[in-house]
C-alpha positions as CSV (number, residue, x, y, z in Angstrom):
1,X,0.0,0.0,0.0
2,X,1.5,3.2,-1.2
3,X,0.5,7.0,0.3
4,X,-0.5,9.3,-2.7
5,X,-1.4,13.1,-2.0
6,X,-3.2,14.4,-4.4
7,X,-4.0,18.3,-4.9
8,X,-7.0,19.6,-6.7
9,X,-7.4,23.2,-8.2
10,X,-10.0,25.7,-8.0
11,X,-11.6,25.0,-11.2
12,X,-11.3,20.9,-10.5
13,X,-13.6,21.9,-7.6
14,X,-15.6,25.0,-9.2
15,X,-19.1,23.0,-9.1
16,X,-20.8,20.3,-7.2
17,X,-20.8,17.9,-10.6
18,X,-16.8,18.7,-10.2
19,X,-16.3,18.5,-6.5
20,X,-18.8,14.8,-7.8
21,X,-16.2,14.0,-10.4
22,X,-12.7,14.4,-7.8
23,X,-14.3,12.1,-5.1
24,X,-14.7,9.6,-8.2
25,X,-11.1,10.1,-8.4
26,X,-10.6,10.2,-5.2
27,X,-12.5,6.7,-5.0
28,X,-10.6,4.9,-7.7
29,X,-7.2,5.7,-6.4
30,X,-8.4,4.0,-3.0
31,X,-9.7,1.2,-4.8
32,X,-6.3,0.5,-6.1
33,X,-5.1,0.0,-2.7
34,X,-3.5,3.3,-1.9
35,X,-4.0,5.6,1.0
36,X,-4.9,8.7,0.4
37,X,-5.0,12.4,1.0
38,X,-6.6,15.4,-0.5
39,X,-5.5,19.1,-0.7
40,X,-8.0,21.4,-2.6
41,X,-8.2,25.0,-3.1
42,X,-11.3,27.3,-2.9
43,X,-14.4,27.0,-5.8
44,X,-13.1,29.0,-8.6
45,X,-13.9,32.4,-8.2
46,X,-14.1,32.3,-4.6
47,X,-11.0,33.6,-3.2
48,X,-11.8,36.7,-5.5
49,X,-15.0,37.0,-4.0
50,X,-13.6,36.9,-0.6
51,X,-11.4,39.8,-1.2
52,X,-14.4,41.6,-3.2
53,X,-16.4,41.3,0.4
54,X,-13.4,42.7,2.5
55,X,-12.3,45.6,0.7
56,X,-16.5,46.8,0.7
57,X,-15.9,46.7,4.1
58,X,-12.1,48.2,4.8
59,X,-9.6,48.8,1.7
60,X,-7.2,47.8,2.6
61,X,-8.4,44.7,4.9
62,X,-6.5,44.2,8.0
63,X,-4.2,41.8,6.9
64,X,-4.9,39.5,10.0
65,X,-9.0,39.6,9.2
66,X,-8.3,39.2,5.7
67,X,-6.7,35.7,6.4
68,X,-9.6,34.9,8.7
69,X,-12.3,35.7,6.0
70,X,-9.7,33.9,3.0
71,X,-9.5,30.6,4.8
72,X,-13.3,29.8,4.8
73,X,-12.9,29.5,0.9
74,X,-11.5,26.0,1.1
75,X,-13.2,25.1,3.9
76,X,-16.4,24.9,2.1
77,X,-14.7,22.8,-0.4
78,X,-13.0,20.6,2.4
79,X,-16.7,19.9,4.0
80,X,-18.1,19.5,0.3
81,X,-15.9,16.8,-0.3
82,X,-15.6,14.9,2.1
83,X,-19.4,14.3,1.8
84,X,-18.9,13.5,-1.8
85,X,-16.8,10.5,-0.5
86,X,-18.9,9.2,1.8
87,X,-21.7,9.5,-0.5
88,X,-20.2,7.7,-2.7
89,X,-19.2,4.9,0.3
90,X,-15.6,6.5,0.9
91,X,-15.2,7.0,4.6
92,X,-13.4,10.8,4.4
93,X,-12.9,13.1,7.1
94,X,-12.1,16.9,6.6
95,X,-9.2,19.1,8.3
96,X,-8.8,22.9,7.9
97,X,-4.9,23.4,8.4
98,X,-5.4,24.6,12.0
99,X,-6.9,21.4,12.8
100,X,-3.7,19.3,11.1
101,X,-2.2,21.9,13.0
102,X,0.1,23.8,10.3
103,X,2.1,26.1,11.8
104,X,3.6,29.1,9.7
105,X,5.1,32.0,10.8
106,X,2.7,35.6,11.2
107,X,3.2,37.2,7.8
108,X,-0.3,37.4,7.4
109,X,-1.4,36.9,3.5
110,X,2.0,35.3,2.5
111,X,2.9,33.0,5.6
112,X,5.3,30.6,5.6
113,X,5.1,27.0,6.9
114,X,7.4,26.3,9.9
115,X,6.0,22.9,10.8
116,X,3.4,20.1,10.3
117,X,2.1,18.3,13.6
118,X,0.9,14.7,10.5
119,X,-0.2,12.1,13.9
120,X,-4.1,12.6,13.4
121,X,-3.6,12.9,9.7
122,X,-2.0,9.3,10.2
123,X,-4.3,8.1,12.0
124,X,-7.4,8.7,9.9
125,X,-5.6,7.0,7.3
126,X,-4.4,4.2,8.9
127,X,-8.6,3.4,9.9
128,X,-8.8,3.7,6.9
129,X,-10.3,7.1,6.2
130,X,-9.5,9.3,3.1
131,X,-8.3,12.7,4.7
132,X,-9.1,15.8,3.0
133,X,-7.4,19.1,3.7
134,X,-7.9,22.8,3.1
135,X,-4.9,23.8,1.4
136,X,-3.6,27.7,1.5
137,X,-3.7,28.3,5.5
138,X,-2.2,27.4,8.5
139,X,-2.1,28.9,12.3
140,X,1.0,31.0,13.6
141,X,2.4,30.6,17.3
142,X,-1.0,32.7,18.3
143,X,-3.0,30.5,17.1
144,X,-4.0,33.1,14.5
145,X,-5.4,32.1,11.1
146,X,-2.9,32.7,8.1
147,X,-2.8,32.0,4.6
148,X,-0.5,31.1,2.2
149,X,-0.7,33.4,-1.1
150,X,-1.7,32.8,-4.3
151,X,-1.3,29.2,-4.8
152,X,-0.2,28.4,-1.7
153,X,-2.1,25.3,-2.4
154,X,0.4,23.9,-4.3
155,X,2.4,24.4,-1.1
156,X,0.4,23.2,1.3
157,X,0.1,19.8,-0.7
158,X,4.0,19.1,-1.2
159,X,4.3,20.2,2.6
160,X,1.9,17.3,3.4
161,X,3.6,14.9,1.1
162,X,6.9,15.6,3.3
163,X,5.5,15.3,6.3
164,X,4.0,12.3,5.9
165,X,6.4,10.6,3.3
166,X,4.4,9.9,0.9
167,X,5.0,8.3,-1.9
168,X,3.9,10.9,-4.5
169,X,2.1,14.2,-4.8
170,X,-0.1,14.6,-7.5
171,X,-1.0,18.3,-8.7
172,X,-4.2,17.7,-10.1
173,X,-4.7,21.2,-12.4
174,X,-6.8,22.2,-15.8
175,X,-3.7,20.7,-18.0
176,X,-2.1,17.3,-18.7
177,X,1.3,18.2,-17.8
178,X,4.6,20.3,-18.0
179,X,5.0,21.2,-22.2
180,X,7.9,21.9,-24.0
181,X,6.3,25.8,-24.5
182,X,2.7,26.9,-24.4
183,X,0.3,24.8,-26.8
184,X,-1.6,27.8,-27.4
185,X,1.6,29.4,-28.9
186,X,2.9,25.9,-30.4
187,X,0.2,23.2,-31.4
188,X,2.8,20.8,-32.0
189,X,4.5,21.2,-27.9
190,X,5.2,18.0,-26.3
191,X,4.5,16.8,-23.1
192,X,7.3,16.4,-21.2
193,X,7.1,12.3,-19.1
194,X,9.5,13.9,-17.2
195,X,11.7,17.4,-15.5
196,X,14.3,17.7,-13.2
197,X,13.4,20.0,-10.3
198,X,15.8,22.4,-11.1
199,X,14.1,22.7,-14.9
200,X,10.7,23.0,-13.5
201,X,12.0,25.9,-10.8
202,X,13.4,27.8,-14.0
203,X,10.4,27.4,-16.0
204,X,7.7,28.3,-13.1
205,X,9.9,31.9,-13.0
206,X,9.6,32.4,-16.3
207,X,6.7,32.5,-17.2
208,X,5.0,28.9,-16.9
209,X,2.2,28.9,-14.5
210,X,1.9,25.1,-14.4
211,X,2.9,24.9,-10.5
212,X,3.7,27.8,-7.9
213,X,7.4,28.4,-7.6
214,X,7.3,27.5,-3.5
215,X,5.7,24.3,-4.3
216,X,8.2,23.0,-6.2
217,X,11.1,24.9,-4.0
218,X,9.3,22.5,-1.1
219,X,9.7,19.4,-3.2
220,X,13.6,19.6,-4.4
221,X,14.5,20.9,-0.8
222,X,12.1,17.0,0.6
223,X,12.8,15.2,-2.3
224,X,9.1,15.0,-2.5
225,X,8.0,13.6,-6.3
226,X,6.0,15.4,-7.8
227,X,3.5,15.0,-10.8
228,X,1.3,17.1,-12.6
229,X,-1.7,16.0,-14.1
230,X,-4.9,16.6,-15.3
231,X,-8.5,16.6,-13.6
232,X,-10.7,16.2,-16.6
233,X,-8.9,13.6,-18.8
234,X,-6.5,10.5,-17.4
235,X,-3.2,10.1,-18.3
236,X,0.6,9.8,-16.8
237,X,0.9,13.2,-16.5
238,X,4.7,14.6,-16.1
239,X,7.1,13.7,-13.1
240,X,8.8,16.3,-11.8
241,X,11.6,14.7,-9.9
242,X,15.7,14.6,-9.2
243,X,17.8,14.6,-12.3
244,X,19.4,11.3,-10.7
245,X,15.8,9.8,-11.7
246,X,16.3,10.8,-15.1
247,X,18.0,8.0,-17.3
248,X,19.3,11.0,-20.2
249,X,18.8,14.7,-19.5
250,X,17.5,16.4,-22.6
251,X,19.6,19.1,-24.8
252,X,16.7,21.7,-23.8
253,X,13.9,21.0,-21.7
254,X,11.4,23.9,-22.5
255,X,10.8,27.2,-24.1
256,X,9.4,29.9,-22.2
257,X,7.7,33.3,-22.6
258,X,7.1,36.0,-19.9
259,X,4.9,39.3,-21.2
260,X,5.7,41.0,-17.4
261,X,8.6,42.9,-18.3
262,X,9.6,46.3,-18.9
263,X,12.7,47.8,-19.5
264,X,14.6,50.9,-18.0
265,X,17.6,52.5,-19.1
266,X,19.7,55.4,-17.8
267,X,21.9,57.1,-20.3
268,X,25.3,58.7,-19.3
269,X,25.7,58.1,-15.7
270,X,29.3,58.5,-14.8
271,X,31.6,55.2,-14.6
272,X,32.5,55.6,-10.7
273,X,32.5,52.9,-8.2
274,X,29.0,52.6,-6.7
275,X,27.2,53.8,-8.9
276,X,24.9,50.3,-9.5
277,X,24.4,50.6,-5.9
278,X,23.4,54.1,-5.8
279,X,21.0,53.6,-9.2
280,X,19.2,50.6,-7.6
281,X,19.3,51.2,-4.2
282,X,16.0,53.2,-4.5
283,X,14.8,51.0,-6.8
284,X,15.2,47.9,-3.8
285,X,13.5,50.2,-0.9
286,X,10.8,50.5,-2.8
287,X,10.3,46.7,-2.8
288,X,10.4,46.8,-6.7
289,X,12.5,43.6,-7.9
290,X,14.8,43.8,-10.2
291,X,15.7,40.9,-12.9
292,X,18.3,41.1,-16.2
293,X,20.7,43.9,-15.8
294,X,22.8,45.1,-18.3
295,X,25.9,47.5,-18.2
296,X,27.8,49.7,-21.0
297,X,30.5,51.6,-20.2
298,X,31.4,53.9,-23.3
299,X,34.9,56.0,-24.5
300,X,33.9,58.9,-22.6
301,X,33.9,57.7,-19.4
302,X,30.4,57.6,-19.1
303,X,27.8,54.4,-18.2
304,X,24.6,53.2,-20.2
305,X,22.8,51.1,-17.2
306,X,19.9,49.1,-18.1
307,X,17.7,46.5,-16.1
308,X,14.1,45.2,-16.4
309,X,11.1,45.2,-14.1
310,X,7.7,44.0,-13.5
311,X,5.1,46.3,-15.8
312,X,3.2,46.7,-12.7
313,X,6.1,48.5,-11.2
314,X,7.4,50.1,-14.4
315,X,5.7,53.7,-13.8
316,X,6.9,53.7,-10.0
317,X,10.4,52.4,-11.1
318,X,10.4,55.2,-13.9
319,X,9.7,57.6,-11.7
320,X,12.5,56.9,-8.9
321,X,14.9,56.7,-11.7
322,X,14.4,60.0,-13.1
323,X,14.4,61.4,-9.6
324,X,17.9,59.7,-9.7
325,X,18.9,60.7,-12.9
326,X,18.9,64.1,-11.7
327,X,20.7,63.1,-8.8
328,X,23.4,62.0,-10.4
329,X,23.3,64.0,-13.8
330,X,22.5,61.1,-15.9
331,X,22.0,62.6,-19.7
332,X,18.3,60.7,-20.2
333,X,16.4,57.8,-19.2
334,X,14.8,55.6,-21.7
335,X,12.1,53.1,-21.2
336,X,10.3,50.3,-23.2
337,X,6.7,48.3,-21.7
338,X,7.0,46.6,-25.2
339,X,9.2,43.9,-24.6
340,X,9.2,40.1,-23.7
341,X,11.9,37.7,-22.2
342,X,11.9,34.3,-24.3
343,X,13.8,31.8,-22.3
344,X,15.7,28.2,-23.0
345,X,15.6,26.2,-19.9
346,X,17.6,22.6,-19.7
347,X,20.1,20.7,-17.6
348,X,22.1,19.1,-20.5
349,X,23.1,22.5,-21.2
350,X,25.4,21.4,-18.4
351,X,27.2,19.2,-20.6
352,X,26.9,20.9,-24.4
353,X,28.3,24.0,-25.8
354,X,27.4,26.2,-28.2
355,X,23.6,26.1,-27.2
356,X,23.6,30.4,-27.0
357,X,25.1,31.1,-30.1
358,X,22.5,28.4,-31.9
359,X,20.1,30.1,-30.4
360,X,20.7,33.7,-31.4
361,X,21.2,32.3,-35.1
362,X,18.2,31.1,-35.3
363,X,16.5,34.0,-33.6
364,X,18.9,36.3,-36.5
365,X,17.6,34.3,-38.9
366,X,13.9,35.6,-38.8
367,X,15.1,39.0,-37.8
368,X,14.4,39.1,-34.1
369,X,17.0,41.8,-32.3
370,X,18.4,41.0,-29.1
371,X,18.1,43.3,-26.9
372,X,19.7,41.3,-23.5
373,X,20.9,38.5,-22.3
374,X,20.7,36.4,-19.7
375,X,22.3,32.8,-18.9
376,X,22.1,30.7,-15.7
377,X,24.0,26.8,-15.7
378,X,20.9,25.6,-17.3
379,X,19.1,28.7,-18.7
380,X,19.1,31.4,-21.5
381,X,17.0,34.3,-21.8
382,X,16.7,36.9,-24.2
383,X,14.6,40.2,-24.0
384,X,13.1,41.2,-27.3
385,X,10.5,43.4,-29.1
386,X,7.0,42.0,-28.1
387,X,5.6,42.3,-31.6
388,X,8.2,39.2,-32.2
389,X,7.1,37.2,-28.9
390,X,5.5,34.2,-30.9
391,X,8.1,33.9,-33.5
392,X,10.9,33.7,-31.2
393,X,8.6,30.7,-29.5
394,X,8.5,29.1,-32.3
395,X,11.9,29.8,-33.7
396,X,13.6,28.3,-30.8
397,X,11.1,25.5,-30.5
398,X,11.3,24.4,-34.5
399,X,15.7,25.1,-33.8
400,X,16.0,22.5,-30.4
401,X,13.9,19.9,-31.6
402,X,11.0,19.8,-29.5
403,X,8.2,19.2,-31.0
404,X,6.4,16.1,-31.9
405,X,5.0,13.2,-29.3
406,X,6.6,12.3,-26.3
């Protein structure tokens, strides 16, 4: 008998024919032996909903009542469920994550989890109960209610699966698997059978939205397997796992594309020591985070810097670095919103060269200007014109090989 933990989604549970169709699941995995249990998010729409209420009340919520009001989200699912199963002749029991007794620390809305007190979790299963959780919340040292952040689902399911050892987590979301790029972009992507953790940690950051980035973080640090697959059709799904546990790493894993960027340059800053420091300095206090950063230092002793942001912090970060420019008598700052970072992620870079320079060929080859670069031990990004986001997809894909069935 093997112990699976399987997470399901918001829109796996959006509906009582859905929340019907997971305790089916549910019932099928248990009727291949297995014990098992369940970590669901709110109904689809409900978190949203939630916040909608507080902020008619007090904008901004207290971030402590906010947490309070958020949990009850999944606890409706939790209590929805868990009838489902024993409807359906499963016996189930329901936990909210104070009751498995979760603890976090107190930063309210984006907690982190310290420790998991599994015993009664084990014993429900071991009389032979399915045990279904809310996922996204926890209790601090108070015994105040906290939550997780967006997708702290994800989370909370991996922290389960280490906790109790199981022997896999399954991530149970709207798609089949981990793709080579997005389908919607590429018809012919592939499903991937499997992905290292480190790939999967590179391709959550940038830009695929198949798993939240603390989730899999959780996993490589437990050596927790995970697999992601999807609610509405069966299949194996893709194994996200150590790259001991994969027999030949693959040339390139993935291609992925992130439409969050913007770009900020500041033209003519003199080349002195500190002057990074003294450029993003602001930029950091005002909790805006920086990602590819790119210096020039030209004949006259002058500094081109350049570095890209967030678009939803592009008009705060534009305006502390014109402040700055003045400050330290920059000649101009320039700034693009219409730009995209497409990125090559894959641990048998490890072991090849001349990945980059293939890659910028092919990219030359339809036209597409680099604008910067970026390259990690198994990663390459490149920021270019948005208007060539696609193409670059594609050019890249068509170029590694990727395509076709897996």
């Amino acid at each position: 008998m093997s112990l699976i933990v399987q997470k399901y989604g918001g829109t796996s549970v959006a509906s009582p024919e859905r929340i019907q169709a997971v305790a089916e699941r549910v019932g099928r995995t248990v009727a291949s032996g297995h014990q098992v249990v369940v970590v669901v998010s709110a109904m689809s729409g409900e978190t949203d909903r939630l916040i909608g209420l507080a902020r008619a009340i007090q904008n901004p919520p207290s971030a402590r009542e906010l947490d309070v009001v958020l949990s009850t989200g999944e606890q409706v699912t939790i209590g929805l469920l868990a009838m489902a199963l024993e409807a359906g002749g499963v016996p189930a029991v329901s936990y909210t994550g104070a009751q498995v007794r979760i603890r976090t620390d107190s930063a309210f809305n984006k907690a982190r989890i310290e420790a998991i007190d599994a015993d009664n979790v084990r014993a429900d299963l071991n009389a032979g109960r399915v045990v279904v959780i809310a996922g996204f919340q926890g209790v601090d040292a108070n015994n105040s209610i906290t939550t997780l952040g967006r997708g702290g689902s994800d989370t909370t399911a991996v922290a389960m699966a280490a906790a109790l050892k199981a022997d896999e987590c399954q991530i149970y979301t709207d798609v089949d698997g981990v793709y080579t790029t997005d389908p919607r972009i590429v018809p012919d992507a592939r499903r991937l059978d499997r992905i290292t953790y480190e790939e999967m940690l590179e391709m959550a950051s940038l830009g695929a939205k198949v798993l939240q980035i603390r989730s899999v973080e959780f996993a490589s640090k437990y050596q927790v397997s995970l697999r992601v697959l999807s609610s509405f059709a069966d299949g194996p799904g893709t194994l996200i796992t150590t790259e001991e546990n994969i027999m030949e790493a693959a040339l390139i894993s993935g291609v992925t594309l992130n439409r969050d960027e913007a770009k900020l340059t500041i033209v003519g800053v003199p080349d002195r020591p500190g002057i990074a420091s003294g450029i993003l300095g602001p930029i950091a206090a005002a909790n805006i985070e920086v990602d590819m950063i790119v210096q020039n230092t030209g004949a006259d002793g002058s500094t081109d810097f350049t570095f890209t942001v967030h678009r939803n912090d592009f008009d705060k970060a534009l305006s502390i670095l014109e402040k700055q420019a003045e400050e330290l008598k920059a000649r101009k700052v320039e700034s693009d919103r219409k730009i995209v970072k497409v990125s090559l992620v894959g641990v048998g870079m490890r072991s090849h060269a001349g990945i980059a320079s293939r890659a910028f060929a092919a990219l030359a080859r339809e036209g597409i200007n680099i604008q910067m670069i970026s390259t990690s031990e198994i990663k390459i990004s490149v920021v270019i014109d948005e208007k060539y986001a696609e193409l670059g997809v594609r050019t890249l894909h068509t170029e590694f090989g990727l395509a076709g069935e897996a």
